[in-house]
N, C-alpha and C positions, 0 to 999 in steps of 0.2 A: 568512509567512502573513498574511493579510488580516483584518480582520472588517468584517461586513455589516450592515446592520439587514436585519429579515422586511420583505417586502412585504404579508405576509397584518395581517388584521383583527388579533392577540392579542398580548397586551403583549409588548413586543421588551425585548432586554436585549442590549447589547455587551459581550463579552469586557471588549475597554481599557476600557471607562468604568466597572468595578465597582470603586466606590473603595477597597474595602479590600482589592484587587488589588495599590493604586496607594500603599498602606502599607511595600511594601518594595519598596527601590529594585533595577530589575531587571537591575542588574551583582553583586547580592549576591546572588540568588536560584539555590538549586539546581535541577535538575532537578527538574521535577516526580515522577519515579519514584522521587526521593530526601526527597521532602518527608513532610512530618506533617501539612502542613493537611489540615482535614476535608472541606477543599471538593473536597480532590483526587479524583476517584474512576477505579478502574483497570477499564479492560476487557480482558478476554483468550479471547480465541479458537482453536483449530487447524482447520486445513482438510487436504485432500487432494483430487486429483483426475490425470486421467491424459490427456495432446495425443499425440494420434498421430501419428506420420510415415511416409510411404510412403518409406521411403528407410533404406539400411544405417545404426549408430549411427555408424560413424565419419562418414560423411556431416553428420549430423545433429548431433556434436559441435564439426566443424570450423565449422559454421553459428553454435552457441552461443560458440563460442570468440572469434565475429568482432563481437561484441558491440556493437562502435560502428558498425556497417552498422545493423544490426536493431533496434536499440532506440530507438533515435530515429524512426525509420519507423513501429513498434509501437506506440510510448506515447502516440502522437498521439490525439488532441486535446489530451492533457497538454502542458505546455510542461515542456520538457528541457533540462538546462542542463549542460555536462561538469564533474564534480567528481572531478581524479585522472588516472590513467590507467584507472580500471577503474571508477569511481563515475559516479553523476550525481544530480544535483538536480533531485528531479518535482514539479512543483504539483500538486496532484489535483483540483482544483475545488472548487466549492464545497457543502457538506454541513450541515444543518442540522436545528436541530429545537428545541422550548422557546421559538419566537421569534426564536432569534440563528443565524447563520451562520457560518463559520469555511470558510478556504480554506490549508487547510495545506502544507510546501511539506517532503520528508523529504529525506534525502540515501540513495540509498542503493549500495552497494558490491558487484557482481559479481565475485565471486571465482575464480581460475582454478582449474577442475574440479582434484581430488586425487583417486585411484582412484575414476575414475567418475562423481563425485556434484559435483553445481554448487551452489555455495551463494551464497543475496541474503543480505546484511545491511545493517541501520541503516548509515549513515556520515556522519560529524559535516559539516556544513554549513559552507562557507568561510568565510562572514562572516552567522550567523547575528543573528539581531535580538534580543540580550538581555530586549526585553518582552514579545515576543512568546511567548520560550521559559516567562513564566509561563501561558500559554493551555494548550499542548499537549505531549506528549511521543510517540513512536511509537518502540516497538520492532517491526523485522521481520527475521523469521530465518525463510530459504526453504531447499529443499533440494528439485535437483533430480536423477533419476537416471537411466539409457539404456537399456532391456529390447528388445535386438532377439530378432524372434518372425518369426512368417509370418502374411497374412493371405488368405486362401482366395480367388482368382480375382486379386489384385494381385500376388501375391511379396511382398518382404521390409518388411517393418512395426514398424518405433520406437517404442515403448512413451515417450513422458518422464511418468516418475511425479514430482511434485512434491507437497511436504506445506510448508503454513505454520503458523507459529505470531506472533500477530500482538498486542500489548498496544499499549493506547492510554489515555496517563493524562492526563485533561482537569480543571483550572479551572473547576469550575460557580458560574455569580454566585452569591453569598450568598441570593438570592431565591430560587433553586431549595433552597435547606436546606429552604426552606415544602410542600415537596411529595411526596407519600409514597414510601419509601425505592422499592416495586415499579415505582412511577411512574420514579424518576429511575433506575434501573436497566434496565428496559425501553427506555428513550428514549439510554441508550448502546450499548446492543445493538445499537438499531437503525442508529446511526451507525459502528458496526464492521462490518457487512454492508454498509450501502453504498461502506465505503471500501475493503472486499475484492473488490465487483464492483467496482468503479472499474479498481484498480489489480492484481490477481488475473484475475479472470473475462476480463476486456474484453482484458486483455493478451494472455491463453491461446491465445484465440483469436487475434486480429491476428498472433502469432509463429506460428500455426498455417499461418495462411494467405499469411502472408509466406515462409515456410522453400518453400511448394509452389511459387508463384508465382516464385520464384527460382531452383527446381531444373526448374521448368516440368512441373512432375506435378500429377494431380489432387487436390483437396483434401480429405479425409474428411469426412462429414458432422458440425457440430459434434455434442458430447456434452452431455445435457442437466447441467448443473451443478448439484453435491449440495447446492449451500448458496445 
């Protein structure tokens, strides 16, 4: 992960430059979701939503299964990086708010389907950046599932129900302690939405339209997104 300064008019603040960040040396530093600093603060969210496919689940599984075709096609504009045989390492771009910036970079691990259900999670970074791990932490745990149904004038239609549940525990400089609790609450909120459109919403779709475009069937009208 990166940090940036704002470009806007309002006092800027860098992640690395907040010196009582720079208090403990950050080969000794835990995880942030294991810490007690006060600065810590955790965000948590759950989503749901549902990518249709015109096409049988086995179809449509054998498609998720081949994961290293689509995912890198998918996660574009992300840059993708292979971690494993079934992981990979996404930058998500840059996301900001308070002044400062942050370009975070997760690892995460696609797991082969067990009765039905596909699960994403967290997975540790190969050669993560010790200082960096004091900025940010991200847990994600996805689950995805395969409802073949019918859909009236098409034939057969692939329900992928997917549900996340997303925690994000951030490093705010010591300067933001000055600003009212609904304040600095609000303004992570708002950076847990954008980082679930980013890497949720935008993916949804692209794998929607990759899985058609593949099988050379028409593609369903996107679904307006509940979050």
């Amino acid at each position: 992960m990166s940090t940036a300064l704002s470009r806007d008019a309002s006092p800027t603040v860098a992640f690395a430059q907040d010196p009582e960040s720079a208090q403990c040396p950050p080969s000794e530093a835990l995880p942030l979701r294991h810490s007690d600093d006060l600065r810590v603060h955790r965000y948590s969210s759950s989503f749901a939503d549902v990518m249709e496919m015109r096409a049988p689940s086995q179809s449509v599984g054998t498609y998720l299964d081949h994961h290293d075709g689509w995912f890198r096609r998918c996660a574009a504009p992300m840059t993708v990086q292979p971690l494993g045989p079934n992981g990979y390492a996404l930058t998500l771009g840059r996301f900001g708010n308070f002044g400062f910036e942050v370009e975070p970079t997760i690892g995460l691990e696609l797991l082969p389907q067990s009765e039905g259900i596909y699960r994403i999670v967290t997975a540790a970074l190969s050669d993560p950046d010790p200082s960096l791990q004091e900025i940010y932490d991200v847990e994600f745990n996805a689950a995805l599932q395969l409802e073949e149904g019918s859909e009236a004038g098409t034939g057969v239609l692939t329900q992928v129900r997917w549900e996340l549940d997303l925690c994000v525990w951030i490093r705010l400089p010591a300067v933001i302690g000055l600003l009212p609790d609904k304040l600095v609450q609000s303004s992570g909120d708002h950076l847990l939405r954008q980082i679930v459109r980013q890497i949720s919403r935008k993916l949804t779709w692209k794998v929607q339209e990759d899985f058609h475009a593949t099988h050379e069937l028409e593609c369903p009208p996107r679904r307006r997104a509940p979050f």
